[in-house]
N, C-alpha and C positions, 0 to 999 in steps of 0.2 A: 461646480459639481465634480466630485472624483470619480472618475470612468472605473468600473470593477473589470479588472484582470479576469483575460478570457477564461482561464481555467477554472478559476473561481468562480465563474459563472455556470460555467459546467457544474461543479460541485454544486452550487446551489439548487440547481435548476435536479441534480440527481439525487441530492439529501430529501427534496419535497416528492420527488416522482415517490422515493422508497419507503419514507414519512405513511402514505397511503398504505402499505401491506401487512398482513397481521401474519405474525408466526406461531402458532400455537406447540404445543408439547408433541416433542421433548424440550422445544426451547423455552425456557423462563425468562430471560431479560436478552433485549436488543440494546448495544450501544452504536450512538451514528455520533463519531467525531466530528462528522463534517457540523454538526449541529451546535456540540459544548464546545469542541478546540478548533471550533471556526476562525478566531483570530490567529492560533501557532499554523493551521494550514493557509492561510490569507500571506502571512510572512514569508511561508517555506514557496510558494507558489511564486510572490514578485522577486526573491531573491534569487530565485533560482530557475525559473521557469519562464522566461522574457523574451526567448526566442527558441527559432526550430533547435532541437537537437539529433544528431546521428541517431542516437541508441536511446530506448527507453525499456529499462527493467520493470518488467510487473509482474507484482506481487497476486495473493491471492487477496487476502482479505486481513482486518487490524488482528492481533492477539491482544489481549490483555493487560501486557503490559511495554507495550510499542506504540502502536499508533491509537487504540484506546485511551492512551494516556495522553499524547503528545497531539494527535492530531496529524504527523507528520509518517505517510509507509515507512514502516518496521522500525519505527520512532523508537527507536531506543534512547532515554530520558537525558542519559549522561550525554551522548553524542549531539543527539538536539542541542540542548544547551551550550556545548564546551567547542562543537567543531562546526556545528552548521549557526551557531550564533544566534538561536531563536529565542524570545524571549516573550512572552504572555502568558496571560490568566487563565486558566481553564477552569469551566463549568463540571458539571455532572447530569448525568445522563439519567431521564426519566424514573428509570425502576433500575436500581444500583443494586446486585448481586453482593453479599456482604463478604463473602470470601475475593473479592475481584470489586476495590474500592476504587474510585477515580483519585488520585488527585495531583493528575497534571505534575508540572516540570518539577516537583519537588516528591515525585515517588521514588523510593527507595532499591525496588525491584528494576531488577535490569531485563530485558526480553532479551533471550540466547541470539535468536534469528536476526535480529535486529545490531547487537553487538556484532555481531559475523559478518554480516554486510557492511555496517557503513566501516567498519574497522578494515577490511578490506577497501574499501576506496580509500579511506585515509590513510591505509600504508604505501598504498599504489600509486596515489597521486597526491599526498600530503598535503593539498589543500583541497577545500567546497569547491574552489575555482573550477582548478584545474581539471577535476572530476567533473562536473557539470556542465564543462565545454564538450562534451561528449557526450556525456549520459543525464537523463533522468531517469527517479526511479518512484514510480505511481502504483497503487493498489486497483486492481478489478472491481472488488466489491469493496466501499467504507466500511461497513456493519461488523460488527464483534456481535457473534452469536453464543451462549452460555445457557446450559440445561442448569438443571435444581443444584445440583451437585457443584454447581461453578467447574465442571468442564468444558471448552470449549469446542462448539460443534462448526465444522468446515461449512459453506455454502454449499458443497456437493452431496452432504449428507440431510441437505432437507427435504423434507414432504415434496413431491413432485409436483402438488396445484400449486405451492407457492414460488418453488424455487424456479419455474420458468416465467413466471414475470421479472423475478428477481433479476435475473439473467440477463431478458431482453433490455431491460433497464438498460443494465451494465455495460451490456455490448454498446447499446448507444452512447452511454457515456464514452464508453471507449476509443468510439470511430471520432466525437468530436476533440478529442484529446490528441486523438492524432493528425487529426485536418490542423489544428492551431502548430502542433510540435514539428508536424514533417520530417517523421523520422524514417530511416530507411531501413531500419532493422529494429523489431521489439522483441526481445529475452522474455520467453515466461520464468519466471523464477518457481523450477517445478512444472510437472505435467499440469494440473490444474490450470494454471496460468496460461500455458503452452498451449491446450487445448485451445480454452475459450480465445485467444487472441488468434488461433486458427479461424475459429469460425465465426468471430464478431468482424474480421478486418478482412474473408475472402472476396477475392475482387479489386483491393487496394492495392496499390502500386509499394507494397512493402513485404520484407521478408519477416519472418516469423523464425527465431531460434529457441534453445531451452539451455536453461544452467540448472543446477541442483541446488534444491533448497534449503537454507540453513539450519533448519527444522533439528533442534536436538532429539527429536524422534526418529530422524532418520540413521541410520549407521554410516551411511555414505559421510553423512556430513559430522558426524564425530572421527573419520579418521579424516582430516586433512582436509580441510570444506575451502579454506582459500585457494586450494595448489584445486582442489577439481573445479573449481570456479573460472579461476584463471583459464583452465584447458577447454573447457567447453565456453567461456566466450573467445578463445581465439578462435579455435575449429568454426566458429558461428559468424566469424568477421567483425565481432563487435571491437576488440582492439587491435 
């Protein structure tokens, strides 16, 4: 019998807790990766995630066309594929928003945030290796959230009955992510992040820093988002 990888245990154990909650309007469709690209995050998880690491980047939650697609935080489809070496089938998610199609490692969209991150590790340390002896980089929340319009809606703009279970979920996910990783320093990628790993890890024997998000919404990170990245994880001790 194959022993399931802690992390993926976690994921599983956090896909069913979140499985139970209903989001109503504005939101239309929930996608939970951890459900359709169960197998690309089962790979990205033993390849990369096998022992404690220093530093772990987290994200907020999938976009659309990152880790909605891949399975894999801020999955960006090209990168999954070409540099992190992942290879599997992906599913589709319950109720598929028709402007915001799944279809896994062969979609053609690229996610901005997602290009900007791992393209920064791979310039910075040119190989998955080399990068991963140091860091991992995990999402808060799995769920991609999309109103009628297939815009997508953040976890901190939902309805407030649902979004604090949502939450508590998450944080737990969180603390057991980090009991297995043992990391001594976690990046929110972005206040959001930053926030919640304040308040899901107080008490833990870890530091809590923040880097700017690659968000092409923000302006920060259209001028120069690798050189501000870089500056706020040294200031932070991560390199």
């Amino acid at each position: 019998m194959i022993e399931t990888h802690p992390l993926l245990q976690v994921a599983d154990v956090l896909s069913v807790a979140l499985h139970g909650l209903e989001f109503l309007p504005p939101v239309a469709c929930v996608y939970n990766p951890l459900e359709y690209a169960r197998e690309c995050h089962r790979q990205y998880l033993e390849k990369f995630g096998n022992s404690p690491r220093k530093v772990i980047l987290l994200g907020m939650n999938p976009g659309p066309w990152g880790m909605a697609q891949t399975g894999i935080p801020f999955g960006e489809v090209a990168v999954v594929r070409e540099w992190l070496g992942i290879q599997a089938p992906v599913g589709r998610p319950v109720r598929e928003h028709p402007r915001r199609p799944v279809e896994g490692l062969s979609c053609r969209r690229s996610e901005v945030s997602g290009r900007r991150l791992w393209g920064w590790a791979r310039d910075r340390f040119e190989t998955p290796e080399r990068f991963f002896a140091r860091f991992f980089v995990a999402n808060y929340c799995p769920l991609c959230f999309m109103e009628e319009s297939g815009r997508n809606r953040t976890p901190d703009k939902l309805p407030m009955e649902v979004r604090q279970e949502l939450l508590a979920t998450c944080d737990q996910a969180l603390r057991d992510t980090v009991a297995y990783l043992q990391p001594r320093l976690v990046v929110g990628v972005g206040h959001f992040a930053e926030r919640r790993a304040r308040l899901a890890l107080e008490g833990l024997p870890v530091r809590i820093g923040r880097m700017p998000h690659p968000s092409p919404a923000s302006p920060q990170a259209n001028r120069g988002w690798a050189e501000a990245a870089e500056a706020a994880l040294r200031e932070c001790g991560a390199l």
